[in-house]
VMD Tcl script that builds the backbone (N, CA, C; Angstrom):
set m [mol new atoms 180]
animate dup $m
set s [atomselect $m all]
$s set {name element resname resid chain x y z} {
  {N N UNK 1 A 0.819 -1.190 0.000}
  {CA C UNK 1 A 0.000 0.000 0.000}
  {C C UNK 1 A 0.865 1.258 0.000}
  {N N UNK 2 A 2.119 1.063 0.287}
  {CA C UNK 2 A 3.049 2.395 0.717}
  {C C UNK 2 A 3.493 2.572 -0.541}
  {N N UNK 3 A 3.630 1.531 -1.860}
  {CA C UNK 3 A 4.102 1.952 -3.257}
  {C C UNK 3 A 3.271 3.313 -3.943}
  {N N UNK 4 A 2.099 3.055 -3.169}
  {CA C UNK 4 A 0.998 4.397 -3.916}
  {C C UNK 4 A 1.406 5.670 -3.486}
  {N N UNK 5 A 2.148 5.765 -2.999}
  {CA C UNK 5 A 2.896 6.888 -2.556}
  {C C UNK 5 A 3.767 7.205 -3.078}
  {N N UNK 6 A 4.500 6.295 -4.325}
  {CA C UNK 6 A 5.478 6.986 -4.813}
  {C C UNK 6 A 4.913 6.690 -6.528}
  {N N UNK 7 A 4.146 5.633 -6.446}
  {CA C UNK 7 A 3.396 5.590 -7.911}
  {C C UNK 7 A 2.484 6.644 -8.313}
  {N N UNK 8 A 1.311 7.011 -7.058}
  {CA C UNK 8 A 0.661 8.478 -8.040}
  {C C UNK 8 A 1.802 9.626 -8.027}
  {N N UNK 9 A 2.192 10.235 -7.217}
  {CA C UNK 9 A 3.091 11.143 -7.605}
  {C C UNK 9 A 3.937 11.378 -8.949}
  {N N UNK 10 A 4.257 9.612 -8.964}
  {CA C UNK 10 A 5.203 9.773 -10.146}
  {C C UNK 10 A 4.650 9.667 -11.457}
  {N N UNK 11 A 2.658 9.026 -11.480}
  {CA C UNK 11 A 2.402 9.266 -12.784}
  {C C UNK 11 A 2.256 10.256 -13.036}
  {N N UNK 12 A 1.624 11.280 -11.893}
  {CA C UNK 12 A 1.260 12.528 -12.308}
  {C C UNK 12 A 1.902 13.497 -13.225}
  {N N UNK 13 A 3.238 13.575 -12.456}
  {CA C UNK 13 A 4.252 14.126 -13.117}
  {C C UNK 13 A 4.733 13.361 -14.401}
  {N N UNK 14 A 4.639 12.122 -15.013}
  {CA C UNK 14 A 4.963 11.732 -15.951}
  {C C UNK 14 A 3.669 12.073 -17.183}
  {N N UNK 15 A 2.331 12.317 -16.603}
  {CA C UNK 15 A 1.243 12.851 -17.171}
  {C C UNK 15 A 1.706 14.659 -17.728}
  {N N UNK 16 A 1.856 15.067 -16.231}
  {CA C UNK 16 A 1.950 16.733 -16.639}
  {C C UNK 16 A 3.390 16.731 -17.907}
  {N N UNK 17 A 4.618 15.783 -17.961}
  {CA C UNK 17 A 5.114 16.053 -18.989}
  {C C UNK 17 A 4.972 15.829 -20.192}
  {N N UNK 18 A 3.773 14.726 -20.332}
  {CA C UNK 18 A 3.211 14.269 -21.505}
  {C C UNK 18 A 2.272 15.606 -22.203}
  {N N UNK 19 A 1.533 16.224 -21.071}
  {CA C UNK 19 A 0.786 17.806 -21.643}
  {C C UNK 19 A 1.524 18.495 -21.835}
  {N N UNK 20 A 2.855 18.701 -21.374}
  {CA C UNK 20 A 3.851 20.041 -22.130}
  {C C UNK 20 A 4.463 19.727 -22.783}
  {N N UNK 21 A 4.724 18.171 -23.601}
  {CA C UNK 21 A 5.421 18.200 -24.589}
  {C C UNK 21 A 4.651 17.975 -25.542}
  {N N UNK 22 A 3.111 17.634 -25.462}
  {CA C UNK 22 A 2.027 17.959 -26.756}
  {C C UNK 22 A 1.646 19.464 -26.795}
  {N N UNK 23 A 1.735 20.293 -25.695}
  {CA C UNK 23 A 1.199 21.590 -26.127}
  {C C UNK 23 A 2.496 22.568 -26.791}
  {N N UNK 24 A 4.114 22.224 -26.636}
  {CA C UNK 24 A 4.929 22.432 -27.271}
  {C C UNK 24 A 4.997 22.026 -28.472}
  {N N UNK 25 A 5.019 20.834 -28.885}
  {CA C UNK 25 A 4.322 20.550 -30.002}
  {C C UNK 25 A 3.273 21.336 -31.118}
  {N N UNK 26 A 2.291 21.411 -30.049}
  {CA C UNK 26 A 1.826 22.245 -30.820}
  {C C UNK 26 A 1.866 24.002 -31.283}
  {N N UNK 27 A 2.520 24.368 -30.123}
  {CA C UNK 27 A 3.070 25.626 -30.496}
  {C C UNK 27 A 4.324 26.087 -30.971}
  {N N UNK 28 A 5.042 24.475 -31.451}
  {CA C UNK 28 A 6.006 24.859 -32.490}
  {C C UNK 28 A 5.500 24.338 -33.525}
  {N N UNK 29 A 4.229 24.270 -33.735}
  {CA C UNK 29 A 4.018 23.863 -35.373}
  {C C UNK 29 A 4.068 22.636 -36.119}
  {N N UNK 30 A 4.325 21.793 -35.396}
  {CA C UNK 30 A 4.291 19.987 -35.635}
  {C C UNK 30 A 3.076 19.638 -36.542}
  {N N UNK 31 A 2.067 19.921 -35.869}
  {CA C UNK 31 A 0.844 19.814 -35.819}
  {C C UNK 31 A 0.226 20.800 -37.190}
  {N N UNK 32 A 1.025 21.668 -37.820}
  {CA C UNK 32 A 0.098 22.723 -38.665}
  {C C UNK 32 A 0.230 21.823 -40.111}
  {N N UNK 33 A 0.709 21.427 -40.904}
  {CA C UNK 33 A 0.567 20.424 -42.186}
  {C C UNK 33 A 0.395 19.023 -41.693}
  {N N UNK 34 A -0.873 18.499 -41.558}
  {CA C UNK 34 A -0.920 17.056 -41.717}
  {C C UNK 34 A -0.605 16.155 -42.994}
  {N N UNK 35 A -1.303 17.065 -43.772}
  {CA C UNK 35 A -1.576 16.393 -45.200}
  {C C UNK 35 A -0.212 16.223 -46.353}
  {N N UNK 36 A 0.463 17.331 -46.205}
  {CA C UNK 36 A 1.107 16.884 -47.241}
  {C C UNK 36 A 2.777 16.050 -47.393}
  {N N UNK 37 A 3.052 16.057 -46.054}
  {CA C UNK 37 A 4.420 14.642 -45.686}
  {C C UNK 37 A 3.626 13.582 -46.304}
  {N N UNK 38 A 1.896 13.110 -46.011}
  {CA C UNK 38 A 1.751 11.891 -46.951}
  {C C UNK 38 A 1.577 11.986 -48.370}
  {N N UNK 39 A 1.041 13.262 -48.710}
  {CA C UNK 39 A 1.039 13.325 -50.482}
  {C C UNK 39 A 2.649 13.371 -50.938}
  {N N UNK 40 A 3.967 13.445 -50.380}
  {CA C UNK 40 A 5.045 14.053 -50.903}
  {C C UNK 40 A 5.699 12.418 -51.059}
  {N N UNK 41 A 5.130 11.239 -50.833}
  {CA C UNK 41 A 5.391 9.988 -51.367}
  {C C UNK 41 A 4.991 9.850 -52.500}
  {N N UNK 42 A 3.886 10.064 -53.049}
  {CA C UNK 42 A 3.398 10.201 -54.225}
  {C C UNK 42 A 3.981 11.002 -55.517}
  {N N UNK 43 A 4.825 12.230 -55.226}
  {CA C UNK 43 A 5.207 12.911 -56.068}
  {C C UNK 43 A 6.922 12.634 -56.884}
  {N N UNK 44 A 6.486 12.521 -57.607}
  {CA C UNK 44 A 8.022 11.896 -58.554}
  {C C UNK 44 A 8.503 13.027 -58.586}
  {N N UNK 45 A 10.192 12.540 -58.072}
  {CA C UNK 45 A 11.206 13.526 -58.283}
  {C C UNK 45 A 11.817 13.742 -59.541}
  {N N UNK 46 A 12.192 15.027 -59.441}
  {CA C UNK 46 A 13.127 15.444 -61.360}
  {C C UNK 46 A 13.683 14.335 -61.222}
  {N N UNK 47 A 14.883 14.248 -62.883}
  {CA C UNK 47 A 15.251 13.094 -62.904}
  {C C UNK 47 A 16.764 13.517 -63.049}
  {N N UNK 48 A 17.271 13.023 -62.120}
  {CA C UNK 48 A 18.960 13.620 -62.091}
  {C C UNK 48 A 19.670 14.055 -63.908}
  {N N UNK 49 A 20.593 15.030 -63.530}
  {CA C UNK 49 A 20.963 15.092 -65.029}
  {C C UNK 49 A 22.362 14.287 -65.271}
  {N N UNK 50 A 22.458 13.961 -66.783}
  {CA C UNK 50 A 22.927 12.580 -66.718}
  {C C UNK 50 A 24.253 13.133 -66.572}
  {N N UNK 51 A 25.020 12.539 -66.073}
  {CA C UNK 51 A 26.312 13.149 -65.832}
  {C C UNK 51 A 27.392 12.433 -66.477}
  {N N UNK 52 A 26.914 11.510 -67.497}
  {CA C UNK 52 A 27.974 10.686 -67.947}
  {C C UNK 52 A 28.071 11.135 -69.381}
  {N N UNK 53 A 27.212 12.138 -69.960}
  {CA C UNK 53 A 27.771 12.839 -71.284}
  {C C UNK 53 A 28.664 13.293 -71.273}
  {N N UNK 54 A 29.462 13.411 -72.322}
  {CA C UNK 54 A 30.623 14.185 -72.586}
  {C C UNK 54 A 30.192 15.366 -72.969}
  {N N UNK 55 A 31.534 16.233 -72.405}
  {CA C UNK 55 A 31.080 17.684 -72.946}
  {C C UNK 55 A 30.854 18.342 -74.065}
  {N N UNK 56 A 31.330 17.663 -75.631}
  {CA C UNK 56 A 30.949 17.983 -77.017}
  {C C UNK 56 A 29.550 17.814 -76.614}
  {N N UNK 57 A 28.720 16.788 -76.484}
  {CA C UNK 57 A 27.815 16.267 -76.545}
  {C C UNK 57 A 26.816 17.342 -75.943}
  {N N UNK 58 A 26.910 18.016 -75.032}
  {CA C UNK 58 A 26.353 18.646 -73.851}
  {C C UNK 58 A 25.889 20.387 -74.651}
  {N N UNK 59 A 26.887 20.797 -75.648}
  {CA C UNK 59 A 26.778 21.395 -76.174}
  {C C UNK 59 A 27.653 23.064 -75.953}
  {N N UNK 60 A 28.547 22.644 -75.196}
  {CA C UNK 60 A 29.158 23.431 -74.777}
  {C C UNK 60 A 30.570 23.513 -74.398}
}
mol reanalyze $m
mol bondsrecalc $m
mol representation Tube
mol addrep $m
């Protein structure tokens, strides 16, 4: 029975840091684009330029 004495205390405080590191979170902006980190899988990147032409070739 004497563990509850050091168990609520210590969730509490493991609670209150769980609320200041979501409300930091959210007031650094974590939280403001949901959407597009998952659309930016979808989007095809340029396509490297080829670097194995020779320079006659290249035009310059």
């Amino acid at each position: 029975m004497s563990i509850l004495y050091v168990l609520i205390p210590l969730g509490l405080v493991l609670v209150a840091f769980g609320a200041w590191a979501f409300f930091w979170a959210v007031g650094s902006g974590q939280f403001d684009d949901l959407d597009t980190p998952g659309w930016s899988v979808l989007v095809d990147e340029e396509q490297p330029k080829d670097a194995t032409k020779r320079p006659e070739e290249t035009g310059t």
